[in-house]
N, CA, C and O atoms as a Tinker XYZ file with bonds, in Angstrom:
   304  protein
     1  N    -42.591000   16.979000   20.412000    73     2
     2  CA   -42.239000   15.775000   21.136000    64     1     3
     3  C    -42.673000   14.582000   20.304000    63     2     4     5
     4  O    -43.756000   14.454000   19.731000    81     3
     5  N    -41.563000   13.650000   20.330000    73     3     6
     6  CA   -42.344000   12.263000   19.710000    64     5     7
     7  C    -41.896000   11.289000   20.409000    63     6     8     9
     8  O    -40.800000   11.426000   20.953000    81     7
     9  N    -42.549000   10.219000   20.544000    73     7    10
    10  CA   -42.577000    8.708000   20.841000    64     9    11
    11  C    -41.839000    7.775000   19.943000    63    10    12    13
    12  O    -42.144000    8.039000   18.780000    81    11
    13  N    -41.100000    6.915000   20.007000    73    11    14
    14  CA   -40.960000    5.966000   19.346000    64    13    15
    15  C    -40.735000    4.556000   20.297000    63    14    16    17
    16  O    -40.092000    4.535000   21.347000    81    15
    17  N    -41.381000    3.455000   19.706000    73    15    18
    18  CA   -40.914000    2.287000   20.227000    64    17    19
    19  C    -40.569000    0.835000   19.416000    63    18    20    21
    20  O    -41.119000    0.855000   18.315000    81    19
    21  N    -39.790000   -0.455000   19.660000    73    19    22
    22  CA   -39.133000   -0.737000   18.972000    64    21    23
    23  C    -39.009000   -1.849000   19.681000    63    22    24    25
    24  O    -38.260000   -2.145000   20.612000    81    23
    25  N    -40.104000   -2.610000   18.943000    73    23    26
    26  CA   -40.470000   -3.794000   20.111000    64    25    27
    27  C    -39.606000   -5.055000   19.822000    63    26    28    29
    28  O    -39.640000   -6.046000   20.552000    81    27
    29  N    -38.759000   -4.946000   18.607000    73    27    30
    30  CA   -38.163000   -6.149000   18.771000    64    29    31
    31  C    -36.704000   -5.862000   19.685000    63    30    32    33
    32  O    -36.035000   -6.816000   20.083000    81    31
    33  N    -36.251000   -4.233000   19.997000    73    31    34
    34  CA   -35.210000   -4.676000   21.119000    64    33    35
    35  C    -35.994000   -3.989000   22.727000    63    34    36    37
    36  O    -35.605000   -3.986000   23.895000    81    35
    37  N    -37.065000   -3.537000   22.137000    73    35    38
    38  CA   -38.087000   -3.322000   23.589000    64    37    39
    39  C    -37.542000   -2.028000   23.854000    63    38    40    41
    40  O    -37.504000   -2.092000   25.083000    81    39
    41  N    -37.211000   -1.195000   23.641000    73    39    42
    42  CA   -36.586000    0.242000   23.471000    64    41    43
    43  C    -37.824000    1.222000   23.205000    63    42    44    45
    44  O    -38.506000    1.313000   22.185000    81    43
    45  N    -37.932000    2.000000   24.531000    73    43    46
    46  CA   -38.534000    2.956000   23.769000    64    45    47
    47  C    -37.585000    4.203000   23.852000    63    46    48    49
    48  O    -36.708000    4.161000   24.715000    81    47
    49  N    -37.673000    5.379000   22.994000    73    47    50
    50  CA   -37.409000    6.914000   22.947000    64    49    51
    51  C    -38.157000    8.097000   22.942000    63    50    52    53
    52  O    -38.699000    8.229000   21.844000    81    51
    53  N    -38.493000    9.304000   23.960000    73    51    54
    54  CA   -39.023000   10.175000   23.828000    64    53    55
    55  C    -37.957000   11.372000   23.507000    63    54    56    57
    56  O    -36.830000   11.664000   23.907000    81    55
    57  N    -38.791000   11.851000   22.683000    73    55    58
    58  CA   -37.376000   13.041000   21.856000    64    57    59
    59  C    -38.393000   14.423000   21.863000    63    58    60    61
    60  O    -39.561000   14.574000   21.506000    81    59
    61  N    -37.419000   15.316000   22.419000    73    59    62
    62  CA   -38.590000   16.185000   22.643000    64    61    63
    63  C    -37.787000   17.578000   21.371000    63    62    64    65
    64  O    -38.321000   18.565000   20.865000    81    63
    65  N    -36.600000   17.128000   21.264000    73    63    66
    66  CA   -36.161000   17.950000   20.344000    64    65    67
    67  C    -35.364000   17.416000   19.203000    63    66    68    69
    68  O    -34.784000   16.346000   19.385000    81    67
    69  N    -35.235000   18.138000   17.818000    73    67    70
    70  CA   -34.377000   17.232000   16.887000    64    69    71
    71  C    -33.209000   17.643000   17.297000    63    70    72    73
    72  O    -33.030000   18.770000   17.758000    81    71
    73  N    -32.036000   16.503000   17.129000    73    71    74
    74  CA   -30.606000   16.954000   17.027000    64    73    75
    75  C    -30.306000   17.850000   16.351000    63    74    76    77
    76  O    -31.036000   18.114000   15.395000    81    75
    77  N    -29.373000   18.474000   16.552000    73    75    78
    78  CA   -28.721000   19.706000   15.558000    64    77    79
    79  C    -27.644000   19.827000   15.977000    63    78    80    81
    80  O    -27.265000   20.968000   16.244000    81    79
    81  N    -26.654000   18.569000   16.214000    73    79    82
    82  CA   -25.293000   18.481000   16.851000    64    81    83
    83  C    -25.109000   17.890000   17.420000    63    82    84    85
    84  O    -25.826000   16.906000   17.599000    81    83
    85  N    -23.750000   18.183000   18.229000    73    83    86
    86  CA   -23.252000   16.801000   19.058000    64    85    87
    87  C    -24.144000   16.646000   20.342000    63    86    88    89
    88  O    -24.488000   17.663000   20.942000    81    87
    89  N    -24.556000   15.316000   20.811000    73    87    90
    90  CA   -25.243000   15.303000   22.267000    64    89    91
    91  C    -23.903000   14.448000   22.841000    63    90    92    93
    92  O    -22.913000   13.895000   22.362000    81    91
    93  N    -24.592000   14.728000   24.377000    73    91    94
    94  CA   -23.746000   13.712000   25.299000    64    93    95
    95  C    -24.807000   12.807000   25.752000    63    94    96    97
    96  O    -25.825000   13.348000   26.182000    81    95
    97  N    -24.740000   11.185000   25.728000    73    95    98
    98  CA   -25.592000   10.578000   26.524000    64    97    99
    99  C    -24.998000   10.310000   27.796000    63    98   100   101
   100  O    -23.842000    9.907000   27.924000    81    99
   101  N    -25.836000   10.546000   28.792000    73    99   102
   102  CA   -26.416000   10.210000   30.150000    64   101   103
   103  C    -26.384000    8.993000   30.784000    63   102   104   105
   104  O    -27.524000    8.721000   31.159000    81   103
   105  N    -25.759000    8.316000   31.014000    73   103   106
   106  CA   -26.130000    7.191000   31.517000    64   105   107
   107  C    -26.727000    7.112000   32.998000    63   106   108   109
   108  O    -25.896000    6.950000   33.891000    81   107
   109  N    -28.148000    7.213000   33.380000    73   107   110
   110  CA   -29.144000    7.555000   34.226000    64   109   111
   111  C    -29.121000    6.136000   35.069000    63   110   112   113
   112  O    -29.197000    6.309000   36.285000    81   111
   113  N    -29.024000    4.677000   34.607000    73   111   114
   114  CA   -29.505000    3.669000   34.974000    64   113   115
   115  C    -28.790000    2.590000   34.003000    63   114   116   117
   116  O    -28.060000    3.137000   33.176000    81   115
   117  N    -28.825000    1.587000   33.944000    73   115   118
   118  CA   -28.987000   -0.035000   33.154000    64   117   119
   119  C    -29.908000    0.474000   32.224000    63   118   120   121
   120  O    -29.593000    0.082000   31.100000    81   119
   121  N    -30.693000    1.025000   32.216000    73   119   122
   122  CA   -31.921000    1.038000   31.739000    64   121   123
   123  C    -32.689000    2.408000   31.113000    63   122   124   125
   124  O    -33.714000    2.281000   30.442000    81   123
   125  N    -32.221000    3.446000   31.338000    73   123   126
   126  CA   -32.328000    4.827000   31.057000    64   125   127
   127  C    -31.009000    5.385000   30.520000    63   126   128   129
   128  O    -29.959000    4.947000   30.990000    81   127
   129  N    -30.993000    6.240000   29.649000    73   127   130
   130  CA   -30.371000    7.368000   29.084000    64   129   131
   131  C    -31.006000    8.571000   28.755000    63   130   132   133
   132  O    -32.206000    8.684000   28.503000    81   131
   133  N    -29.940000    9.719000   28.764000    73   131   134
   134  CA   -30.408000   10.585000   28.360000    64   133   135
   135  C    -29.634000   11.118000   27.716000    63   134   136   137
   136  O    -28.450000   11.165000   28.049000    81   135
   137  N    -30.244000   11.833000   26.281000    73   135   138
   138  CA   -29.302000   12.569000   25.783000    64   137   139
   139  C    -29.381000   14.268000   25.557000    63   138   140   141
   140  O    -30.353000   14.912000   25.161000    81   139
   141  N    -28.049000   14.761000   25.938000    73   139   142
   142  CA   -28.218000   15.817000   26.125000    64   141   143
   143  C    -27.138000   16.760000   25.154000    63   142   144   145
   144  O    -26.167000   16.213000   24.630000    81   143
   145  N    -27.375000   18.033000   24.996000    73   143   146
   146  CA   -26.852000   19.402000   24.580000    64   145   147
   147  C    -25.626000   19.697000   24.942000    63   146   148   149
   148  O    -25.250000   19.187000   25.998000    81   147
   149  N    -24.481000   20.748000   24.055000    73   147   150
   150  CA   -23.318000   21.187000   25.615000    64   149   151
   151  C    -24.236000   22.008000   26.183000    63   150   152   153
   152  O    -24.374000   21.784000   27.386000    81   151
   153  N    -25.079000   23.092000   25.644000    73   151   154
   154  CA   -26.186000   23.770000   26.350000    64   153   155
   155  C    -27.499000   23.425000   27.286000    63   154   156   157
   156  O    -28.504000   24.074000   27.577000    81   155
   157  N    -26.932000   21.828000   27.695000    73   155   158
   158  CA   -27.787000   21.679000   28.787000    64   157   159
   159  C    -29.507000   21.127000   28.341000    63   158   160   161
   160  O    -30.229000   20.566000   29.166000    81   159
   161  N    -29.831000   21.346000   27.265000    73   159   162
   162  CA   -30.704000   20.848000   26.365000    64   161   163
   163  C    -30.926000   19.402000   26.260000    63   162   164   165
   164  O    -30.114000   18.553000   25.892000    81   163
   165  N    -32.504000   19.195000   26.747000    73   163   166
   166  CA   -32.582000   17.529000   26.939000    64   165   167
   167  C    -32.891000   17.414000   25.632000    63   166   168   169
   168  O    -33.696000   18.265000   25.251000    81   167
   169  N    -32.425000   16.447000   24.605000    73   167   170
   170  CA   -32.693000   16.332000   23.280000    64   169   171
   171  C    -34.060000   15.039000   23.588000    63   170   172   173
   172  O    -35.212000   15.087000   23.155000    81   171
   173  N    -33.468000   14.025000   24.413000    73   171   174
   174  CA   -34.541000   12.791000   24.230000    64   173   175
   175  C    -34.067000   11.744000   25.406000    63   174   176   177
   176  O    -32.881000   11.799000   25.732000    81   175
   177  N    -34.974000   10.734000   26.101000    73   175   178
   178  CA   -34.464000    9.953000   26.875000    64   177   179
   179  C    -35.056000    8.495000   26.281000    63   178   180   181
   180  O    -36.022000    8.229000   25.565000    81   179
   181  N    -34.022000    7.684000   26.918000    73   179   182
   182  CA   -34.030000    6.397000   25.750000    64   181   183
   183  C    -34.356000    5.192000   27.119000    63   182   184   185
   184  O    -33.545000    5.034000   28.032000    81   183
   185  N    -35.299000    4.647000   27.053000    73   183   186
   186  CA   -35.311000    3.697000   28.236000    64   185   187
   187  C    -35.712000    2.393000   27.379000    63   186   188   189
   188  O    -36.566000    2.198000   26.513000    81   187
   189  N    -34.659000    1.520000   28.033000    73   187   190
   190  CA   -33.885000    0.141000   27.720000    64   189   191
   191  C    -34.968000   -1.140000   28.638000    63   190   192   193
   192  O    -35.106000   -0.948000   29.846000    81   191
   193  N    -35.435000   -1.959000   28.216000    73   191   194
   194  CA   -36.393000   -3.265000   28.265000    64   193   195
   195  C    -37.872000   -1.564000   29.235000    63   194   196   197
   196  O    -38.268000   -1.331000   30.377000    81   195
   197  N    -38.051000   -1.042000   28.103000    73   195   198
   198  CA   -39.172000   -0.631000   28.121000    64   197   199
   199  C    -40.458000   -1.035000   29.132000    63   198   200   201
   200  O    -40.950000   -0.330000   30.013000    81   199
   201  N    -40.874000   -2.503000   28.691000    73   199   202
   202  CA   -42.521000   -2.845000   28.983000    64   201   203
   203  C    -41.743000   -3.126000   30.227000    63   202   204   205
   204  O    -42.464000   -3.220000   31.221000    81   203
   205  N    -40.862000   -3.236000   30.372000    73   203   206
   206  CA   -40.588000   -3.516000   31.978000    64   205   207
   207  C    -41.053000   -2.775000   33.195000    63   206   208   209
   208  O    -41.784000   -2.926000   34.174000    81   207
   209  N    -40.002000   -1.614000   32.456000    73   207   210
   210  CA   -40.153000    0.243000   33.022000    64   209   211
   211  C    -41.375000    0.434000   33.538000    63   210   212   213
   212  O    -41.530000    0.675000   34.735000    81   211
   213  N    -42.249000    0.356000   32.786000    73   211   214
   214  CA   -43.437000    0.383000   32.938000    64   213   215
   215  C    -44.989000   -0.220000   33.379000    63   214   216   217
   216  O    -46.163000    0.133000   33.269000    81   215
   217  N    -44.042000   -1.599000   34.068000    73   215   218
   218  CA   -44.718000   -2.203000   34.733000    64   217   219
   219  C    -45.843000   -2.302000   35.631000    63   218   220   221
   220  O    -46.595000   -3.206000   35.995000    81   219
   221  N    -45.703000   -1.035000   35.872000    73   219   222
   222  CA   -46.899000   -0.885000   36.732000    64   221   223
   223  C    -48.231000   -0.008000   36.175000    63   222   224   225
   224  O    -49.279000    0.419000   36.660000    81   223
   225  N    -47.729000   -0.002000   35.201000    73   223   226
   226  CA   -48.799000    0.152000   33.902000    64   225   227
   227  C    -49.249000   -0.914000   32.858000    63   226   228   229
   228  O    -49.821000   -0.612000   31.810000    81   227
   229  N    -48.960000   -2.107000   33.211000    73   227   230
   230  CA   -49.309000   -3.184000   33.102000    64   229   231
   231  C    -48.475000   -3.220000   31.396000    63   230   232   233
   232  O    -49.037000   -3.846000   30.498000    81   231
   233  N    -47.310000   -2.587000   31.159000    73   231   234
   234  CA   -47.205000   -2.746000   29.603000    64   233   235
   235  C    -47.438000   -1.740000   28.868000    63   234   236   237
   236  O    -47.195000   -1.814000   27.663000    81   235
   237  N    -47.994000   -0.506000   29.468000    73   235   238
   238  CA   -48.582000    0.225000   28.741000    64   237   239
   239  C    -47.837000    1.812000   28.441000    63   238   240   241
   240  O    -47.887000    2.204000   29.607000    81   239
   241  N    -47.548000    2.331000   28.100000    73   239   242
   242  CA   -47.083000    3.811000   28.199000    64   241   243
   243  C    -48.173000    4.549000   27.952000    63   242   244   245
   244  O    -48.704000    4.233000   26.888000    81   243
   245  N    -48.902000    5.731000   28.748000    73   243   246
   246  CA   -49.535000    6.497000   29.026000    64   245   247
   247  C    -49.211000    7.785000   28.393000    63   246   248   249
   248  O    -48.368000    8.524000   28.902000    81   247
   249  N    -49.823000    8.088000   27.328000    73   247   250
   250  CA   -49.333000    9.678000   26.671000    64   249   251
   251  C    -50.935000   10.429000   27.339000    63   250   252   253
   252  O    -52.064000    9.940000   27.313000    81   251
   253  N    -50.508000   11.655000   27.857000    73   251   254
   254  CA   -51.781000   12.329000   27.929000    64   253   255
   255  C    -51.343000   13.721000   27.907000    63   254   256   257
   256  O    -50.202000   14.069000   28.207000    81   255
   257  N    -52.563000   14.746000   27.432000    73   255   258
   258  CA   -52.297000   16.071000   27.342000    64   257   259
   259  C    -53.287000   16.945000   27.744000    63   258   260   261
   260  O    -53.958000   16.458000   28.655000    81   259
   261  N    -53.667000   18.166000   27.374000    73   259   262
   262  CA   -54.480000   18.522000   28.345000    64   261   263
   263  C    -55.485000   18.614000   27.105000    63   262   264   265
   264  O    -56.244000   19.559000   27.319000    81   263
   265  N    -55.674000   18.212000   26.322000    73   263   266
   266  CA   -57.387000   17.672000   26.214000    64   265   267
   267  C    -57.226000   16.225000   24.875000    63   266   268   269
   268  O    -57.864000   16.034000   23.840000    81   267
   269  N    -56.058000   15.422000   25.536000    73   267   270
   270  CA   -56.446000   13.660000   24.740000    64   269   271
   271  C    -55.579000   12.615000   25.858000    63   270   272   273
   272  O    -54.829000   12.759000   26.824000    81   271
   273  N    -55.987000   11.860000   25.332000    73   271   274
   274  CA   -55.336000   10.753000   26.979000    64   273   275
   275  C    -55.253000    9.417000   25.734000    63   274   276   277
   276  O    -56.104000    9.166000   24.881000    81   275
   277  N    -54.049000    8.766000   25.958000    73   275   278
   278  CA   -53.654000    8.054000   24.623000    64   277   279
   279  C    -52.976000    6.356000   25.301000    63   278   280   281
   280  O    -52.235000    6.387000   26.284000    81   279
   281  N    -53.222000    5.449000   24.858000    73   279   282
   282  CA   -52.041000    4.222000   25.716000    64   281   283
   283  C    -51.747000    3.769000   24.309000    63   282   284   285
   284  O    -52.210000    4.039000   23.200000    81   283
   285  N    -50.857000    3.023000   24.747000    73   283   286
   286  CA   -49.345000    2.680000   23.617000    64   285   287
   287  C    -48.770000    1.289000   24.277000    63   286   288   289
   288  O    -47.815000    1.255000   25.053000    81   287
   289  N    -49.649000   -0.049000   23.757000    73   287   290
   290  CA   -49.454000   -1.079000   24.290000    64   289   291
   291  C    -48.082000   -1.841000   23.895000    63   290   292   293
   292  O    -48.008000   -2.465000   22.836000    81   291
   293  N    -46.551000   -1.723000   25.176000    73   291   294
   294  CA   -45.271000   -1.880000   24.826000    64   293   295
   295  C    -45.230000   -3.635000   25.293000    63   294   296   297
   296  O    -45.339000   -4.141000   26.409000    81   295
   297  N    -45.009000   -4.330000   23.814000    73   295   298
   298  CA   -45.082000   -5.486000   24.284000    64   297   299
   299  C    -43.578000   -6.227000   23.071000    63   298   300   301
   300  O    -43.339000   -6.222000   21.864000    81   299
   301  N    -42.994000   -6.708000   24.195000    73   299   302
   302  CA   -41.886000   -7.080000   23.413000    64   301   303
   303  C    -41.408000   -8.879000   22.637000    63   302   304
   304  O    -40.382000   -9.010000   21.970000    81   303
């Protein structure tokens, strides 16, 4: 899985798999996508004015796992 963010269009992407072909994106929201597999395979979801999304994390995206806890200050 990786993170990316991209603060000058405020975009972030979590990709939990590499492409290896055609995806279909998702249109989830204004603001969310997802892209997917013909096999149904979530490749990555793409959420649009980010620090927004996440507002109630004051800005922040929250990565945690089961033994590290991480913030990722999304400021555009």
């Amino acid at each position: 899985m990786k993170l990316s963010y991209d603060p000058k269009y405020n975009v972030a992407y979590l990709r939990f798999h590499e492409k290896r072909g055609p995806v279909t994106t998702i249109k989830i929201s204004d603001e969310m996508n997802i892209d997917v597999a013909p096999d149904g395979t979530v490749y990555g979801i793409e959420l649009l004015n980010a620090n927004y999304q996440l507002a109630e994390d004051r800005g922040r995206l929250i990565l945690e796992t089961s033994d590290s806890h991480r913030e990722i200050a999304l400021v555009a």
